[in-house]
C-alpha positions as a LaTeX table, in Angstrom:
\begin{tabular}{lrrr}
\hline
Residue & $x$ (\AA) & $y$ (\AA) & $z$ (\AA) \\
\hline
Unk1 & $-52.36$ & $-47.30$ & 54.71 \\
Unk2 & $-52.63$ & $-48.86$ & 51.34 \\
Unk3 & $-50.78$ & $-46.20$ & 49.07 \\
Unk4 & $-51.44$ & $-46.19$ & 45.30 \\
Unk5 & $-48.27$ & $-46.42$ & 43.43 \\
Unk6 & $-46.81$ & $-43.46$ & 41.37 \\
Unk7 & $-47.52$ & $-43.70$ & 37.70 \\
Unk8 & $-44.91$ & $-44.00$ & 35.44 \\
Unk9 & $-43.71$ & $-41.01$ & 33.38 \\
Unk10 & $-44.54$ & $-41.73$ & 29.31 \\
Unk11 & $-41.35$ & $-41.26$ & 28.38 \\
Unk12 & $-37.92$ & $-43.16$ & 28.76 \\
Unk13 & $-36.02$ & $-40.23$ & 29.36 \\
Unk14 & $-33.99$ & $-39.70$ & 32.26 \\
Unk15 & $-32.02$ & $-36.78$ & 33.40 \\
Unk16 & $-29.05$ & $-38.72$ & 34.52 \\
Unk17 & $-29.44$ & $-40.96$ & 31.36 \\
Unk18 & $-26.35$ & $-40.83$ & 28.93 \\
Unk19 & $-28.17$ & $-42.64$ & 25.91 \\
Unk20 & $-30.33$ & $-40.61$ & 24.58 \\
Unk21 & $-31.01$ & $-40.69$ & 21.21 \\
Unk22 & $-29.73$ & $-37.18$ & 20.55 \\
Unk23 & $-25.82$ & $-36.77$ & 21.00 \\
Unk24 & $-24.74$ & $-33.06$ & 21.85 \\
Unk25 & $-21.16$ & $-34.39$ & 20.48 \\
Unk26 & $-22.41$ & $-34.93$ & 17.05 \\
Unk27 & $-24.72$ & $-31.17$ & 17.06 \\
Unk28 & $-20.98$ & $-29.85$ & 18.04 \\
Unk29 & $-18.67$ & $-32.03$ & 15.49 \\
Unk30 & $-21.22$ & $-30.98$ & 13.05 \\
Unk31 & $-21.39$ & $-26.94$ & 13.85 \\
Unk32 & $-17.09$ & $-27.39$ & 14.17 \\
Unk33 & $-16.46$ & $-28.74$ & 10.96 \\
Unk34 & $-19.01$ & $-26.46$ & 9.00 \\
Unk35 & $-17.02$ & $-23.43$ & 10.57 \\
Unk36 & $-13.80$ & $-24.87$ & 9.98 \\
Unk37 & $-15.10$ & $-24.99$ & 6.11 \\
Unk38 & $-16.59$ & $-22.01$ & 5.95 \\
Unk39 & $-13.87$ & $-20.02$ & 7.30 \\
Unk40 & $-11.25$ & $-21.71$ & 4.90 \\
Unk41 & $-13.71$ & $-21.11$ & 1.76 \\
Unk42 & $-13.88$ & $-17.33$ & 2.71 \\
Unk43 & $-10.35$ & $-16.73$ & 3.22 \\
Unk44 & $-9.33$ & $-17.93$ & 0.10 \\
Unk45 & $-12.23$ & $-16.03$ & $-2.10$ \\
Unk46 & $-10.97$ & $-13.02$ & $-0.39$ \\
Unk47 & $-7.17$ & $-13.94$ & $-0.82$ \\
Unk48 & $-7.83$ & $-14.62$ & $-3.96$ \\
Unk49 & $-8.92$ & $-10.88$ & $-5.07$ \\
Unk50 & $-12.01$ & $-9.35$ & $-4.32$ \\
Unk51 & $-15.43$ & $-11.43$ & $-4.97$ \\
Unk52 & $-16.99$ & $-9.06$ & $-7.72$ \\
Unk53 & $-20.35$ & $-11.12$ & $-7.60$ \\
Unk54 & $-20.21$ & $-9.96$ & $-3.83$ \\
Unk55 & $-19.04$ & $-6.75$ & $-4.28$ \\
Unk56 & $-21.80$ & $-5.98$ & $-6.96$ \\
Unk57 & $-24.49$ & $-7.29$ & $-4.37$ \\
Unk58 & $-23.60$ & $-5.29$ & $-1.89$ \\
Unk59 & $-23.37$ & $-2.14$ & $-3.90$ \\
Unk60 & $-26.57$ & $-2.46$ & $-5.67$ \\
Unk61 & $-28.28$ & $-3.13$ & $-2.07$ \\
Unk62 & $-26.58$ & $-0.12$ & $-0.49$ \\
Unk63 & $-27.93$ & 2.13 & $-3.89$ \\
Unk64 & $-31.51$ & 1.20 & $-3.46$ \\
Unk65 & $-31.12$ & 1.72 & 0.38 \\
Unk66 & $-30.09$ & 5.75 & $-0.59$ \\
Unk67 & $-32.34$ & 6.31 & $-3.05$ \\
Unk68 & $-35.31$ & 4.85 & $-0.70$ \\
Unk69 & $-34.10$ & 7.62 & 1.27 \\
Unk70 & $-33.55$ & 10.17 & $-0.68$ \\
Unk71 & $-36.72$ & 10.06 & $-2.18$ \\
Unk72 & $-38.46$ & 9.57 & 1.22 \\
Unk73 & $-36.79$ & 12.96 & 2.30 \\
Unk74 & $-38.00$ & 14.38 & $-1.08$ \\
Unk75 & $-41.66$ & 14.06 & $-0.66$ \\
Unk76 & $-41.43$ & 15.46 & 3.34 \\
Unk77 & $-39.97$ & 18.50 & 2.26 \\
\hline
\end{tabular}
């Protein structure tokens, strides 16, 4: 009839528990604001005129993407 009690759990978290010591509000104010600057720096580089750094990039990435190709196809045939 004697029952042992239940053991405590190790932590102090709670479900219901509001003060945790991570805030979802801050992970969100965080991710809103770094979109809202994000956005705004990549509409005005592209308003501006095109980004030729980024342009260049891209080009020289889509050139060694064909000629991996080409040259793949080369040695099949």
């Amino acid at each position: 009839m004697d029952e042992a009690p239940k053991p405590s759990s190790p932590t102090s978290f709670h479900e219901g528990d509001d003060s945790s010591w991570f805030d979802w509000k801050f992970a969100k104010m965080g991710y809103a604001s770094g979109l809202v600057t994000g956005l705004s720096i990549a509409y005005m580089v592209f308003a501006t005129g095109r980004p030729w750094w980024f342009v260049k990039m891209i080009e020289e990435k889509q050139t060694t993407k064909v000629r991996r190709v080409s040259r793949r196809g080369r040695a099949r045939r």
